[in-house]
C-alpha positions as CSV (number, residue, x, y, z in Angstrom):
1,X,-49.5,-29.6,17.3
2,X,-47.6,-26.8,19.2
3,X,-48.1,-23.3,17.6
4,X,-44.5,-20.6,18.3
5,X,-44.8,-17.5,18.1
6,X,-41.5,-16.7,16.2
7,X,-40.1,-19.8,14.4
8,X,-36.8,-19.7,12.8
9,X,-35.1,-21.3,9.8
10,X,-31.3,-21.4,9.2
11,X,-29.2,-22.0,6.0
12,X,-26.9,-21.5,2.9
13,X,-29.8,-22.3,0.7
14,X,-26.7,-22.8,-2.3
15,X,-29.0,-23.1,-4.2
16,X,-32.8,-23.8,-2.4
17,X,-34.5,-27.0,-3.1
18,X,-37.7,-28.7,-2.1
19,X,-36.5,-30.0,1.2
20,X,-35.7,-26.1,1.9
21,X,-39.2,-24.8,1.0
22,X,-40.2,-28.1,2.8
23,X,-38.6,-26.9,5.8
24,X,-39.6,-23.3,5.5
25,X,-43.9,-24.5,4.9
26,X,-43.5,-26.4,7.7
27,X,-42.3,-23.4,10.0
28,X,-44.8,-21.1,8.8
29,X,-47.7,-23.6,9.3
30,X,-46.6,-23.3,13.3
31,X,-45.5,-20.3,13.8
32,X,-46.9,-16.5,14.1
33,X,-43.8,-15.0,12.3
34,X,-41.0,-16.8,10.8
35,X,-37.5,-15.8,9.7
36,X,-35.7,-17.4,7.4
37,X,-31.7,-16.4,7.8
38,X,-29.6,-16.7,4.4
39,X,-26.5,-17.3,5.4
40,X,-24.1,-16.8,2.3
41,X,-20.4,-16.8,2.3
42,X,-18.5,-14.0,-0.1
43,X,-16.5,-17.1,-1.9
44,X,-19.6,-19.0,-3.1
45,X,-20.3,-18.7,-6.7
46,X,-24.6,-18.2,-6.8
47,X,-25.1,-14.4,-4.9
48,X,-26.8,-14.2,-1.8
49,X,-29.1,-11.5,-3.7
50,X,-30.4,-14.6,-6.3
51,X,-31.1,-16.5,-3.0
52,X,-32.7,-14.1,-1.2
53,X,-34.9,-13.4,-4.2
54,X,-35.6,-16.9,-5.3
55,X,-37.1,-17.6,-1.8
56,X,-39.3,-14.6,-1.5
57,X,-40.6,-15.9,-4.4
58,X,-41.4,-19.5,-3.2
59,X,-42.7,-18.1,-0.1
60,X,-44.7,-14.9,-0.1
61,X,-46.9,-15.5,3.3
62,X,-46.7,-12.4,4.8
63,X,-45.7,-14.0,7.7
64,X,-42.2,-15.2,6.3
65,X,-39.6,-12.8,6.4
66,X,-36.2,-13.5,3.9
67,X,-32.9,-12.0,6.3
68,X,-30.1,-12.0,4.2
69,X,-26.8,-12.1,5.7
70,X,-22.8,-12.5,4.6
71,X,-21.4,-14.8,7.1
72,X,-17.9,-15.6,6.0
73,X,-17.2,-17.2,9.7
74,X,-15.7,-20.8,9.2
75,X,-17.4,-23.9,10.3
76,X,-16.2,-26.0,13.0
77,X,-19.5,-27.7,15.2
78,X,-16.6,-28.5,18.1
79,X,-15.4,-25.0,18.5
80,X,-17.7,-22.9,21.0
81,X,-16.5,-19.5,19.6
82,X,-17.0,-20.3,16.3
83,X,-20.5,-21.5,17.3
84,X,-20.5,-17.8,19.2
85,X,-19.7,-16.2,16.0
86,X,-22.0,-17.8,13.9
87,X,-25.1,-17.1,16.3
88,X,-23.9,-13.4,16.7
89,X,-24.2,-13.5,12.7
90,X,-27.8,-15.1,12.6
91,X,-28.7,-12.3,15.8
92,X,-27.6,-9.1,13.4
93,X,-29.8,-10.5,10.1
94,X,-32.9,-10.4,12.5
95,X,-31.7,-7.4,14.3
96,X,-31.6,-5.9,10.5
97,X,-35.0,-7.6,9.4
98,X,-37.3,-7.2,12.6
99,X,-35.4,-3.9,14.3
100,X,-32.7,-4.3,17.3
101,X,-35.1,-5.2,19.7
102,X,-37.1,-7.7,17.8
103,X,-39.2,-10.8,18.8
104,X,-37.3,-13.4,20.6
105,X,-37.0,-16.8,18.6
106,X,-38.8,-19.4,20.4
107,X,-38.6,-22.1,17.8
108,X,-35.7,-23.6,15.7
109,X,-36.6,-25.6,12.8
110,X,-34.2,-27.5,11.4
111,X,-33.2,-30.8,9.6
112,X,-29.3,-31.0,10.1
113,X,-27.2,-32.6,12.5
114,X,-26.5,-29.1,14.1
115,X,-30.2,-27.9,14.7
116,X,-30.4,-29.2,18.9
117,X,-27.2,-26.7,19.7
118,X,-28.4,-24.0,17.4
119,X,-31.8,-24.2,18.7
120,X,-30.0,-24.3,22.6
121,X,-28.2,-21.3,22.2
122,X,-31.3,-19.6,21.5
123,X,-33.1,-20.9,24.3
124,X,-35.4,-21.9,21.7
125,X,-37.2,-25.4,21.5
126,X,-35.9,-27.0,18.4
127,X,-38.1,-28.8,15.8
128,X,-36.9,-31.5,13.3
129,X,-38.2,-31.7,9.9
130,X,-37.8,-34.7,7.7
131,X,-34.1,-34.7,9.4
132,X,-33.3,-38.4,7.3
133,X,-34.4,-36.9,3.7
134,X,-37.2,-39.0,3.4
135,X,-39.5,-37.2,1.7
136,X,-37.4,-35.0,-0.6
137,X,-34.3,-36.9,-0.9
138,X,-32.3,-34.4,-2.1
139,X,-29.5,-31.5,-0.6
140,X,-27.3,-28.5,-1.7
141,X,-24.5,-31.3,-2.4
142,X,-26.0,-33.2,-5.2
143,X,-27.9,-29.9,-6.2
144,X,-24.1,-28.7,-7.3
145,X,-22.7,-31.9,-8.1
146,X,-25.4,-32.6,-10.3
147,X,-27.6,-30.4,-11.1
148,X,-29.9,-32.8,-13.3
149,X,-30.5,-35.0,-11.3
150,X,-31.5,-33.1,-8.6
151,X,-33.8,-31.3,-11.4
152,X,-37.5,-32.3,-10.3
153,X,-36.7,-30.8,-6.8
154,X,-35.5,-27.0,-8.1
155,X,-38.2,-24.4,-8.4
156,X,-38.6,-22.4,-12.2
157,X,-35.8,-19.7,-11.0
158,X,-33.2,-21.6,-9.5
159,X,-33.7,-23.9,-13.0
160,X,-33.7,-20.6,-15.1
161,X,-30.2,-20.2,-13.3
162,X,-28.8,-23.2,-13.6
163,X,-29.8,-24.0,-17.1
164,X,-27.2,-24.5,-20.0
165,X,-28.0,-22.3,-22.3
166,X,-26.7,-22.3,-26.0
167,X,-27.1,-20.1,-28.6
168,X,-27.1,-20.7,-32.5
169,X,-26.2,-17.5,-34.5
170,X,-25.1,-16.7,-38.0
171,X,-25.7,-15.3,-41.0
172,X,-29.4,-14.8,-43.0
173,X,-29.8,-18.9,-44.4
174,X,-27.6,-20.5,-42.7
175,X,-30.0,-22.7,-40.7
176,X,-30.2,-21.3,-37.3
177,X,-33.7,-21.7,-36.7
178,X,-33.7,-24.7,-37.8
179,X,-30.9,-26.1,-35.9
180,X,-32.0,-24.5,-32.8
181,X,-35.5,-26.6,-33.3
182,X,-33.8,-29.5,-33.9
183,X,-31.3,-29.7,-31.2
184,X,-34.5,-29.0,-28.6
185,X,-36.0,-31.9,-30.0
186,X,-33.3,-34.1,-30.3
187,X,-32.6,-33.9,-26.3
188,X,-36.4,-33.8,-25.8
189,X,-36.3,-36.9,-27.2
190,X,-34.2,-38.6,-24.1
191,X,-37.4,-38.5,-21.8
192,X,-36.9,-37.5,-18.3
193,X,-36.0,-34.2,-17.0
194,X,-34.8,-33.7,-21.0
195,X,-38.4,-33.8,-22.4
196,X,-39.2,-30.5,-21.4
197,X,-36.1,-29.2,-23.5
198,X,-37.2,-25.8,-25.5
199,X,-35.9,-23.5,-28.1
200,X,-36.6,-19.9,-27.9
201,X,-37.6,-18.5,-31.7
202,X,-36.3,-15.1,-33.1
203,X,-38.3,-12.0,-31.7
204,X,-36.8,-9.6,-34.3
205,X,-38.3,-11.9,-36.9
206,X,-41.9,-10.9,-35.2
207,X,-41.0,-7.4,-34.1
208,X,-40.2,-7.1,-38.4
209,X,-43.2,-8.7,-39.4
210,X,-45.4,-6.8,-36.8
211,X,-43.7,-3.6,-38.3
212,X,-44.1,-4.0,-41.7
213,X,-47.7,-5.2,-41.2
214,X,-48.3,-1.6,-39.4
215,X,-46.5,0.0,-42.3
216,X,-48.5,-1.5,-44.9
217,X,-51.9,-0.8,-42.7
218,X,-50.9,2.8,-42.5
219,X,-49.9,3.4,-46.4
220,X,-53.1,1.5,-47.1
221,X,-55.0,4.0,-44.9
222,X,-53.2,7.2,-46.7
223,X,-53.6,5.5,-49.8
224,X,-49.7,5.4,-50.5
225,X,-47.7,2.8,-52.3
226,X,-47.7,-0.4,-50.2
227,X,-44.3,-0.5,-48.7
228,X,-41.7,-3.6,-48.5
229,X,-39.3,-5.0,-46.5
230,X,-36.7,-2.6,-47.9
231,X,-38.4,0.4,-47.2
232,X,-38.3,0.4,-43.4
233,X,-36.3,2.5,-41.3
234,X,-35.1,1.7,-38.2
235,X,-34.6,3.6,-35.0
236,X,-31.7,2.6,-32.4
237,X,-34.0,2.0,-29.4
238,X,-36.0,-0.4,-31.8
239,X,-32.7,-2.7,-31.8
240,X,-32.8,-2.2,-27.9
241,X,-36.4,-3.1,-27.4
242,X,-35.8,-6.1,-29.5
243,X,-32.9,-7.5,-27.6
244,X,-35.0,-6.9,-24.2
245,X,-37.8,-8.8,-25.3
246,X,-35.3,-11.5,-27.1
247,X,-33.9,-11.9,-23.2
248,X,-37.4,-12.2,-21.6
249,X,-38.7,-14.8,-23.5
250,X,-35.5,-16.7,-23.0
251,X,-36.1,-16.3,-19.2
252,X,-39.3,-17.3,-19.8
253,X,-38.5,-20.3,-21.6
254,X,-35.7,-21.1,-19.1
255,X,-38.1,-21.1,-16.0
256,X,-40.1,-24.1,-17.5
257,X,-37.5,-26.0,-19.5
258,X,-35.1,-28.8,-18.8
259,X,-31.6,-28.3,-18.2
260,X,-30.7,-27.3,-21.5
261,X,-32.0,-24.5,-23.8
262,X,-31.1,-23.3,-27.1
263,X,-32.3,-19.6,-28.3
264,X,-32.0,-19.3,-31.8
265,X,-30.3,-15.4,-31.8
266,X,-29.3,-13.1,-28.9
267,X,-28.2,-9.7,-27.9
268,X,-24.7,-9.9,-29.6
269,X,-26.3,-11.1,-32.9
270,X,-29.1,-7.9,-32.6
271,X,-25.8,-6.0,-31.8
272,X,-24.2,-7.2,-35.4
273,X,-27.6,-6.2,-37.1
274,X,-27.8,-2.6,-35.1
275,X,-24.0,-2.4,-36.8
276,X,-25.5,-3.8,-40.1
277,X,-28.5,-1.4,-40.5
278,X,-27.0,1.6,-39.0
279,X,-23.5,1.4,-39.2
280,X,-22.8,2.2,-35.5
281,X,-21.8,-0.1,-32.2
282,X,-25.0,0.0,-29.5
283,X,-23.9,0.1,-26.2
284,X,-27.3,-0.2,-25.4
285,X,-27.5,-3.8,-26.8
286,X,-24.0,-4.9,-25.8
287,X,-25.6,-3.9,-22.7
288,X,-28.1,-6.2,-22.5
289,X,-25.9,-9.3,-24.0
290,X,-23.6,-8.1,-21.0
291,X,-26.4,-8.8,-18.6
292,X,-27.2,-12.1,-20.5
293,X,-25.7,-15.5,-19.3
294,X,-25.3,-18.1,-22.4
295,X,-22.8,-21.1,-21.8
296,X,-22.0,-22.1,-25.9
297,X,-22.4,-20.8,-28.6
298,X,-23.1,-22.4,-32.4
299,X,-22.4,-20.7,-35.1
300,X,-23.9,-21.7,-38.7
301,X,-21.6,-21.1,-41.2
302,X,-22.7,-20.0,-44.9
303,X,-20.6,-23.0,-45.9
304,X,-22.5,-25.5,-47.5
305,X,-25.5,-23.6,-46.9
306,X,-27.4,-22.6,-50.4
307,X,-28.9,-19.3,-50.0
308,X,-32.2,-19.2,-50.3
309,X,-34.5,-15.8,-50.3
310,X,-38.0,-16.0,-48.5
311,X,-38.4,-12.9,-48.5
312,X,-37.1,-11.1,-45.6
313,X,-33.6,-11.6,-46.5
314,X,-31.1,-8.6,-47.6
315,X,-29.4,-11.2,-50.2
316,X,-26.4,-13.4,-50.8
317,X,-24.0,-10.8,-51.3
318,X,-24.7,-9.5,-47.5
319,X,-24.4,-12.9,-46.3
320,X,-21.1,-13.6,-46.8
321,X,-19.7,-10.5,-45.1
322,X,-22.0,-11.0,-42.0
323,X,-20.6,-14.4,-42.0
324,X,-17.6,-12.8,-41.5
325,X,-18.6,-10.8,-38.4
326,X,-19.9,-13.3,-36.4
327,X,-17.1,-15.2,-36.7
328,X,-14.5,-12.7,-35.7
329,X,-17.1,-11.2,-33.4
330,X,-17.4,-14.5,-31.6
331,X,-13.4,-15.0,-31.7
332,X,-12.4,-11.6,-30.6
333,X,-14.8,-11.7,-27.3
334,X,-13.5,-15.5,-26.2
335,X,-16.6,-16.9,-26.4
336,X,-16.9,-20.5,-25.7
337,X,-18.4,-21.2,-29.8
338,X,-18.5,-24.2,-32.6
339,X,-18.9,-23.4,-36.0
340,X,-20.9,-26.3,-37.7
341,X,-21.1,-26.5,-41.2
342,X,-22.5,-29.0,-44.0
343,X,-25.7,-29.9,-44.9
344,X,-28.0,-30.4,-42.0
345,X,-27.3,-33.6,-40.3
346,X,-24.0,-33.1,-39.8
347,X,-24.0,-29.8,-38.4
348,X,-27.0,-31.5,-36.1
349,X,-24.3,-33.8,-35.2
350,X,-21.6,-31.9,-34.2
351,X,-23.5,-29.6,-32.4
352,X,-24.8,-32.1,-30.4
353,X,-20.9,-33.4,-29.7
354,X,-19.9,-29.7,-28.6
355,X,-24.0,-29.7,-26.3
356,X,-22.9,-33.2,-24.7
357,X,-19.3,-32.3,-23.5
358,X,-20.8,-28.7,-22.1
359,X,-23.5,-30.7,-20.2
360,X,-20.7,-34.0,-19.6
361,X,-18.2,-30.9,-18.1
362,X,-21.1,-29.8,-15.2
363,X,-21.5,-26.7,-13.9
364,X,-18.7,-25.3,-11.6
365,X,-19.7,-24.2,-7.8
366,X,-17.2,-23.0,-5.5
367,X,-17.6,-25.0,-2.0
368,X,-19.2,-23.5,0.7
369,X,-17.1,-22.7,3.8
């Protein structure tokens, strides 16, 4: 097999799949130094930054460099300026990666129509890799026109990003956690790319527990009073840390899970609590629901939901009035939202309804150029 001393690999990688990192493995197992030009346009709708970083994750050989580039140039394989354009393009993302005068490009790997005249106009000897699909039958196309389908060929990232996520909020009782389980194992139930369908369980439930446990240890240790759940204080930057870690275990969750996952709480429901405890707004947790990305929200209402005190809860007469917030909360942002209500199967029920026509709908891409 012929060894190249500087290979290079082409694309839009919107978003990468396994024939890309196919493509890119096969490079690097024949070349000295291999680029890999991401070639985004400013109109498509997953950044060039996620793509640049979602790659330099799948391939971290030192020899593989990641150039990012904008190329907003149209496409047109007949027209030799365009062609001109383009190249000039793919020239300044190694002249930014390598230096101005780096290492000519000897080698041209490619599996599209276009890779021969690509790999001409860099003098370069062109190499074609799996060029009819055959061993990873999938491209960019069905990755945005279905993203499901083309699920068992996505790395943990680019799932994490294209995951549904959906969010069941509300007030203390009203059956979020239990909801949120059940929905994960309803669609886990399906089989396929569905089995691996998680739910992501309430950190500030543990952060609460963990403190209270502290609490207890130190009072014990001072030989004071054993405190109780009402005799905590909290600090603004506890409400912060809480909706950080809420967020990472998500991410977490979202990296190994199907195309659906449901978080039972998030940042705007740690916000509501911040508001409830301390009777201010937290920019700092807005902030990090800002950052967020959820796609539905469910919202348990207290109707036809018994209260029921296990301890941990401020009461009924709270309940009501928090109700209250996440509902206008939710309203008052325009955020896409159900509220279920019943007993248990039938708020199961129609939150699965309002899960199927979110999934049913797809996810929206622009086109590439």
């Amino acid at each position: 097999m012929t060894g190249f001393a500087h290979g290079l690999v082409i694309g839009k990688f919107y978003p990468p799949h396994a024939g890309h990192h196919h493509l890119i493995d096969t490079a690097a197992a024949r070349c000295a130094l291999v680029t890999v030009v991401v070639a985004a346009s400013s109109v498509e709708t997953i950044p060039l930054a996620c793509r640049t970083a979602w790659l330099r994750e799948a391939h971290p050989q030192p020899h593989v460099v990641i150039a990012p580039v904008v190329d907003d140039i149209e496409v047109d394989y007949d027209d030799p300026e365009i062609w001109a354009a383009h190249v000039a393009v793919f020239r300044h993302a190694l002249a930014l990666s390598h230096g101005a005068a780096g290492p000519e490009v000897d080698a041209v790997f490619s599996s599209e129509e276009y890779g021969p005249e690509l790999a001409r106009r860099f003098a370069a000897t062109h190499v074609a890799v799996d060029p009819g699909r055959e061993r990873h039958p999938v491209s960019g196309t069905l990755v945005r026109a279905d993203p499901v389908a083309a699920w068992p060929w996505l790395t943990p990232p680019v799932r994490a990003h294209l995951a549904w996520r959906v969010v069941v909020v509300g007030a203390e009782s009203t059956g979020t956690t239990t909801l949120a389980r059940a929905l994960a194992a309803h669609y886990a139930d399906r089989g396929g790319v569905w089995a691996a369908t998680r739910w992501v369980p309430e950190y500030g439930r543990t952060y609460c527990e963990e403190k209270l446990a502290l609490a207890r240890r130190a009072a014990k240790a001072a030989g004071e009073p054993e405190p109780w759940l009402d005799d905590l204080r909290w600090a603004p930057e506890e409400f912060t840390l809480i909706a950080e870690r809420q967020l990472a275990w998500e991410e977490a969750a979202a990296r190994a899970g199907s195309p659906l996952l449901f978080c039972d709480t998030d940042a705007l429901s740690t916000a509501l609590w911040h508001e409830r405890y301390l009777g201010t707004v937290s920019q700092d947790v807005l902030g990090v629901h800002e950052r967020a990305r959820h796609d539905l929200w469910i919202h348990t209402s207290v109707d036809g939901m018994p209260f029921e005190q296990d301890g941990w809860r401020d009461g009924e007469h709270i309940r009501h009035g928090m109700d209250r917030r996440f509902r206008a909360e939710l309203a008052d942002r325009g955020l896409p939202h159900v509220v279920v209500r019943g007993p248990h199967e039938e708020r199961l029920a129609a939150a699965v309804q309002a899960v199927d026509t979110l999934v049913a709908t797809g996810r929206p891409f622009a086109p590439p150029l």
